[in-house]
Every structure is written in C-alpha cells, then in structure tokens.
N, C-alpha and C positions, 0 to 999 in steps of 0.2 A: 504493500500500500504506500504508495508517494506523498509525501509531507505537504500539507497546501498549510501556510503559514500568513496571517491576515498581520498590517501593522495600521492600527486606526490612529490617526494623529488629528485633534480638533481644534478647527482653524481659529486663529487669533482668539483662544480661548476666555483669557480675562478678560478683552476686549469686547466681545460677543457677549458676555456673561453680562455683563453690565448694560449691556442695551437690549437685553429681554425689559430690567427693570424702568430703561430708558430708552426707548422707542428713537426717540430723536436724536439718540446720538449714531445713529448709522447716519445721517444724511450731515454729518459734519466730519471733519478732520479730527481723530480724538486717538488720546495714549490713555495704558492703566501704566502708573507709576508710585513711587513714594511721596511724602509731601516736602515743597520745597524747605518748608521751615525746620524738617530734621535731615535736609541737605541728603532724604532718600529721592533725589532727581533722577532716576533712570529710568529708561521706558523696559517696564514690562513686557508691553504689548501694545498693538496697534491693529487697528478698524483698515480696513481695504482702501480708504480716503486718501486716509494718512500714509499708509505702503505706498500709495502710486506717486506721492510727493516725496517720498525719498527717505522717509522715516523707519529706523529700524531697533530693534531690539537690543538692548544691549547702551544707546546711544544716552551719553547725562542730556538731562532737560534740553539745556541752553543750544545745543547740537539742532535739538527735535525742532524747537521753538526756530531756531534761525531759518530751516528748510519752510517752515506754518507757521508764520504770526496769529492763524485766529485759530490753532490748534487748543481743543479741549482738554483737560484735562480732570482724568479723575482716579482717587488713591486708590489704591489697593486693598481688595476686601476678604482674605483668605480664607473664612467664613463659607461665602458664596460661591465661590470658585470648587471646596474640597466636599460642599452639597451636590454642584452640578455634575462634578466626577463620579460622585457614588451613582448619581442616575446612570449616566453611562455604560459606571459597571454591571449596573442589575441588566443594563440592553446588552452588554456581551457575554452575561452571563447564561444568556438564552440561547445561546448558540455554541458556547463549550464551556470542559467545566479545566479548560489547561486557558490561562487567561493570565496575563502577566503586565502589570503596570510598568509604566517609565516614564515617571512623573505621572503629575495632574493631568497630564491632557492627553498623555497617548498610551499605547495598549498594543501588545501581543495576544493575537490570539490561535490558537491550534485546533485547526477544524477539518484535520487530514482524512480523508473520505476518498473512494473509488476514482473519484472522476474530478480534475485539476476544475472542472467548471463549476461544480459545487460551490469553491470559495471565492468565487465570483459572484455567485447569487448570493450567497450570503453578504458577503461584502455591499451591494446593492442593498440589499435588505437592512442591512446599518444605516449607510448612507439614508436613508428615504425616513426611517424610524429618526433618528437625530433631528434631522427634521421639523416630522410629526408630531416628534413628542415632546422634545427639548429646546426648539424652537434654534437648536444648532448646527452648524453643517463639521464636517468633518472628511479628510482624505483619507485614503483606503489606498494599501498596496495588497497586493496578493502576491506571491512567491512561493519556491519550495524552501526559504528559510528566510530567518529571520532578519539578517541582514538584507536582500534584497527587498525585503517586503516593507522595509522601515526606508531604502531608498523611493522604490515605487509611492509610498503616501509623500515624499518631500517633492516630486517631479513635477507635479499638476496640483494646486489649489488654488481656489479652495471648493469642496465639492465636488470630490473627482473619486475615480476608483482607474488605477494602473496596474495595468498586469506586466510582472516579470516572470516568463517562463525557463523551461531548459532552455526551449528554443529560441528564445529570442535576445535570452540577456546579452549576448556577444553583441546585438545590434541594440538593444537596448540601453543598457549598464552601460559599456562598455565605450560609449562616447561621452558618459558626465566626467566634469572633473574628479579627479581623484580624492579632492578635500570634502567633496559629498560622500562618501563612503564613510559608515558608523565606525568609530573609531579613529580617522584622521584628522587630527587638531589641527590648528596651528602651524604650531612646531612642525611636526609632523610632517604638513602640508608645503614648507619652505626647504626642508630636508631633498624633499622628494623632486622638488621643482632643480633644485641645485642638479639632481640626475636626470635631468629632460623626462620626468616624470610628470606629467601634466592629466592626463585622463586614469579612468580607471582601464580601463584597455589596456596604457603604459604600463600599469601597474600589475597586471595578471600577466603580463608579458615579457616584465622584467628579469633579473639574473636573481633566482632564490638565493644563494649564496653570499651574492652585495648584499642586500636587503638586511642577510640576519646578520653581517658584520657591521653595517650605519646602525639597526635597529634594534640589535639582540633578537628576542622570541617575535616582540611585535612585529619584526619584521615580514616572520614566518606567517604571521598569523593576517596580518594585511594583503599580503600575498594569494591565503588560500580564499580569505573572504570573496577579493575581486576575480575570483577562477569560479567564485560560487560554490566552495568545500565548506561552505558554514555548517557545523551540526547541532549548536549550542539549540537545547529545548526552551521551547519555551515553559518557564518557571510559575507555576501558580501560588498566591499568596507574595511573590516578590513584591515589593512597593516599588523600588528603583531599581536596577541594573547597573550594577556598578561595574565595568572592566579596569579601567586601571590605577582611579582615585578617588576619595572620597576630599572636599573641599569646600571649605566655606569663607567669604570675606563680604565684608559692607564698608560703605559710606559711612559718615562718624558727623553727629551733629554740629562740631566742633574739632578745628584742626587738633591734632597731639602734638604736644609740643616736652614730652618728659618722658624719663623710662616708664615711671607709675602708670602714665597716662596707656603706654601702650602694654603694660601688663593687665590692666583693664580689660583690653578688649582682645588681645592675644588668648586669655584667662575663658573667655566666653566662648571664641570660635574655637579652642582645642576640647571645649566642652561639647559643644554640637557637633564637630565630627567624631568625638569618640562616640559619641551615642551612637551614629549610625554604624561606625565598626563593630562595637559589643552584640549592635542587634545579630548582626551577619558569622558572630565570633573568627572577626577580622581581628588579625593583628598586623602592622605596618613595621617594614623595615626602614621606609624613608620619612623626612619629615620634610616640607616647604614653607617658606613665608614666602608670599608678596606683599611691596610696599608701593604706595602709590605717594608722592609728595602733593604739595599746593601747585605745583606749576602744573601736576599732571603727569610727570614722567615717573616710570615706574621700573621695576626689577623682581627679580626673582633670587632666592638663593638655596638649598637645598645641603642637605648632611644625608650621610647614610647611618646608622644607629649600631650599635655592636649586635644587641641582639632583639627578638623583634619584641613589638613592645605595643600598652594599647594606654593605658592609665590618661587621661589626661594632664595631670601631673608631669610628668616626662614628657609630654608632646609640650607642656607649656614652659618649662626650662628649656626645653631644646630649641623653642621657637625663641625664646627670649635669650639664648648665647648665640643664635645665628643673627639676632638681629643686632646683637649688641656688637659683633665683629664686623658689621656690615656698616651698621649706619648713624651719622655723628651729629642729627639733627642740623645740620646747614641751614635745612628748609622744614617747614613742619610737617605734617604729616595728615596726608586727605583721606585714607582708605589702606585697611592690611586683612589680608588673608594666611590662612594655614588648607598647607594640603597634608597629605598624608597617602604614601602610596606604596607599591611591592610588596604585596601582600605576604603574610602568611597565616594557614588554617588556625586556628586556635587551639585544636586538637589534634596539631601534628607537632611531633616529635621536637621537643627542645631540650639543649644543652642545658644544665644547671649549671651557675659559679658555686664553686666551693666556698667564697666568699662570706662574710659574717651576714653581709646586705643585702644574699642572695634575695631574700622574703619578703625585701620594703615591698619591690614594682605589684608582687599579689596580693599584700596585706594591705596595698594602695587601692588596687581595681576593685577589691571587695568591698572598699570602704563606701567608693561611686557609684559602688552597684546599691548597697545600701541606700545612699540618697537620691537614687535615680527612682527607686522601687517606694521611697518616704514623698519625695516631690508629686511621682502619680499617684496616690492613694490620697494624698491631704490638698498639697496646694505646692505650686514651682518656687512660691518664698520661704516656702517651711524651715529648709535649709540655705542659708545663703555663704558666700566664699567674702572671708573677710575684703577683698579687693571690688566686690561689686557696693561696695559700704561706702567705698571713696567716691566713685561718682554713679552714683543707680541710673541715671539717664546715661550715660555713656553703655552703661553696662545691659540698656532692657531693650535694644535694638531689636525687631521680631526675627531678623534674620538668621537672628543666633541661635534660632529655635523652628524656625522654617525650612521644612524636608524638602523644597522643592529645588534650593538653593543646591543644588548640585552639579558639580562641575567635573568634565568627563581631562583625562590628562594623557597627551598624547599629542 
C-alpha cells in the first residue's frame, strides 16, 4: 500500500482569524503583530492586501508601515488563534487518526489508502469544509511523504490543493528553489548557493559525498529528501516537529543596557526552551545566543557542551559566558535569543563523571520538573526565579511562554 501523505497549511492564519470577528478588515491592508508600546513591532501575519504590497512576515513595524501608510493594524490574540486550531483538528480528525501538528496553522496528515487519488478527494474535502465551517481557506499538498507534501501546500495559495506524485516530482519539485525545501535555512540556503546549488533539482543531483563533508548528516539527509527518500511518519499527538532546534528570542520593551538586564531575559528564554526539550526528553549538546543591538545589527555565537545537558540552569550560565566573551555593551541591546540544538535521547546511554558534582545537573532538572508540574497545577507565579523580581515586565514577555515561537536551525 503506497503512502498518500496530506500537509494542510492555513492561509494567513492570525490574519484571517481576526476578520471572521472583523468582517472589514479583509477589504483593507492589515498585519497581526505585537503592540508598538512593548516594542512587540513585528508582523505576525498578513491579509492578501497587505502581501500584494510587499508586506511580509517576519518584517518590524516601521518596515510594514513604510511599504502601507494606511496599513491596519491589530495585536495578537493567542487565545483565538489556539481555539480556531483545535477546530481544525477535530476536521482532520475525521479523516485519520495519524494527524500530526507543526505549529498552529499546519498539519500532517496520513490517509495512505489503495489509490494515490483518495488523498486528493480528501484533501478537497478539507479545502471546501475550512471553508464551510471555519469561514477559513487553507492549502493542501498531497504527496507520498511528508516533505513533498508540506512543499506542495507552500507552491499555490491561498486555496489550493497541489499534487506531488512519483511521477511528477522530477518536473514538479525539482524546478523550486532549493531554500523551499523543509529543512533548508538560511545558512543552509547560502552554503548551497556558494556550490551553484540553486534548485532543488541541483540539489538531488549533487555529489553525496561534498554534501556530507560542507554539511555533516544534514547533508545526507537534504540530499535524500530532494530524491524524495523521505520516510519520516507522520507523528500523532506531536505538537511541533522539531528537526534540528529548539529556539526562542523577543523584542525587549526596553533597550538592555547591563549584565542583570540580560540575565533577565537570557533566564526566561532558557526557561521556555527547556520546556519544550523535557517534553520531547530532549537533551542538547549545543547551546546558541543571538544578539541583536539598537542599530539592528546582529550575530550569533555558539559553544558545544562537554556532555549533553537539559537543566535550564546550564543553558542559562552557558548562555551568559558566551555572551559575556562576546559582547562589551558598545551599543545596547534590542533583542536576544537562545537556541539549543544536537540533540541527544534522554534515554540513551550516558557517561557518568566520577566527579563529587556529578549529581548537581539531575538534582537541578528534578528541581524544574518540580516547578514546572507546581506552576500547572496552581498558577505560572506560584514559583518565581529571584531575577524575574528585578524587572517583572522585562521578564513577563508572552513569548517566553508561546509554543509557537519556534524556530527550525539549518
């Protein structure tokens, strides 16, 4: 039986979300964002108005606003958004029970059956229900795996359904750039470009060999995807899809301008990505910061760890000796991030130090699992970290506690 693998991605979904409740904001230029007073300026998401004027995701305010002066805006309401999601899942939940989220807005689904045309009616039958019932549109890829099938919903929106088959992906796939492909960053995507690496075509057609000497495994693994050897299942009960990092950073109501200041908010995001580690019994051998100045120029710096580790504790020393080698306050400071990536299982096999301090890093994780398991039962201030005492608005950001804040590393 041949794998028919559905990737539903729903279009400009904060955006859309908010003009069920406001009708009139479809016929203007409008973003979902933070508000400018806690200097959360970044667009979310954007209405099809605002897209065709040049507005995008990812972009601060002042950016959106220069392209649309009578652009709307309105903040972000995560409430309403993780309501309209659950509707969705109950709709794909009627069509299998292998159903796999990636974020709020999009969806794996496994509806492998006799006949490759099955998940195409199906897929239609989403499309038209979103609709009907949600007052949402949404694109539909159909494929024999999952990476093509998360291509197929990026190709045509919004309200489309793409098919990638065996047959076709060579003529399909195989002419998009290669920085569309799940999993190529950035990075990644400038790497690639260095080797006249430009489509994905180039990229299934490349020297396996180069590849995992620039890339290591990812190499290997970018490789098979655009040959279309994806086998990865689709996951039920997953929330996010994590391949090669877990990350979180924000905008800061106020420049930083101290070590305190950035122990502050270093303290908070080492907290929010361990959570999602612990859930997954992830542990990280690498740690990252990013730091963004007032002018806006930014960097990255990274450690590898002796051995792997999850505690937030340790991710927040580590993040605060790479920054402290790094950076000497010149300029103050607009926005920092922590990644965390290189995985390894929780449950595989680790070296003990003979050490006296072998036992802090578990008698540490135990301690968070403790207040992790006190904060949901009672209330998130039950417990607080003497450092959120020093500035509680620097410190109550929602981002620092927002799952959907995830950022893929590659």
């Amino acid at each position: 039986m041949q794998r028919i693998i559905l990737h539903s991605d729903m279009n400009n979904f904060y955006a859309n979300v908010e003009c069920i409740d406001k009708p009139w904001l479809r016929d203007v230029p409008m973003i979902v964002g933070g508000s400018r007073e806690s200097r959360h300026g970044i667009v979310l998401s954007k209405n099809e108005l605002a897209k065709k004027l040049g507005v995008k995701t990812g972009q601060v305010l002042w950016e959106a606003e220069a392209l649309c002066g009578n652009l709307v805006k309105v903040e972000a309401d995560f409430s309403k958004y993780h309501y309209y999601s659950g509707k969705a899942r109950e709709i794909y939940d009627n069509y299998s029970d292998k159903v796999e989220a990636f974020g709020l807005d999009e969806c794996w689904l496994d509806v492998s059956e006799k006949h490759f045309d099955y998940g195409i009616k199906v897929a239609q039958e989403i499309r038209r229900r979103m609709k009907d019932e949600l007052n949402l549109t949404v694109s539909i890829g159909v494929s024999f795996n999952k990476v093509f099938a998360k291509l197929g919903s990026d190709m045509k929106k919004p309200d489309a359904v793409t098919v990638i088959s065996r047959e076709n992906y060579r003529t399909k796939a195989w002419q998009a750039p290669a920085c569309d492909l799940l999993y190529v960053g950035p990075k990644t995507k400038r790497k690639l470009e260095l080797l006249n690496i430009k489509t994905i075509g180039d990229l299934a057609n490349a020297d396996i060999a180069s590849l995992e000497k620039i890339f290591g495994k990812h190499g290997r693994t970018i490789y098979l995807f655009a040959n279309g050897q994806d086998m990865s299942a689709v996951k039920p009960g997953v929330y996010e899809h994590i391949e090669k990092g877990i990350s979180n950073s924000t905008p800061l109501y106020r420049d930083l301008a101290s070590l305190t200041d950035v122990k502050i908010v270093f303290t908070m995001l080492a907290e929010s990505v361990v959570k999602r580690m612990r859930a997954r019994n992830f542990k990280c051998q690498t740690v990252s910061i990013w730091i963004r100045d007032k002018n806006l120029s930014s960097f990255t710096r990274q450690i590898k760890l002796k051995t792997p580790t999850s505690p937030s504790t340790v991710i927040l020393d580590t993040a605060m000796e790479l920054f402290a080698k790094n950076y000497t306050f010149k300029e103050t400071i607009r926005s920092l991030g922590i990644s965390c990536t290189d995985w390894a299982d929780d449950n595989e096999y680790e070296q003990i130090s003979l050490s006296t301090f072998s036992s802090k890093p578990h008698k540490m994780e135990l301690l968070e699992i403790t207040a992790d398991n006190l904060r949901r039962r009672y209330d998130k201030d039950i417990i607080i970290k003497g450092t959120e005492a020093l500035d509680s608005k620097l410190a109550s950001h929602p981002e620092f506690s927002n799952f959907t804040n995830v950022r893929y590393v590659g």
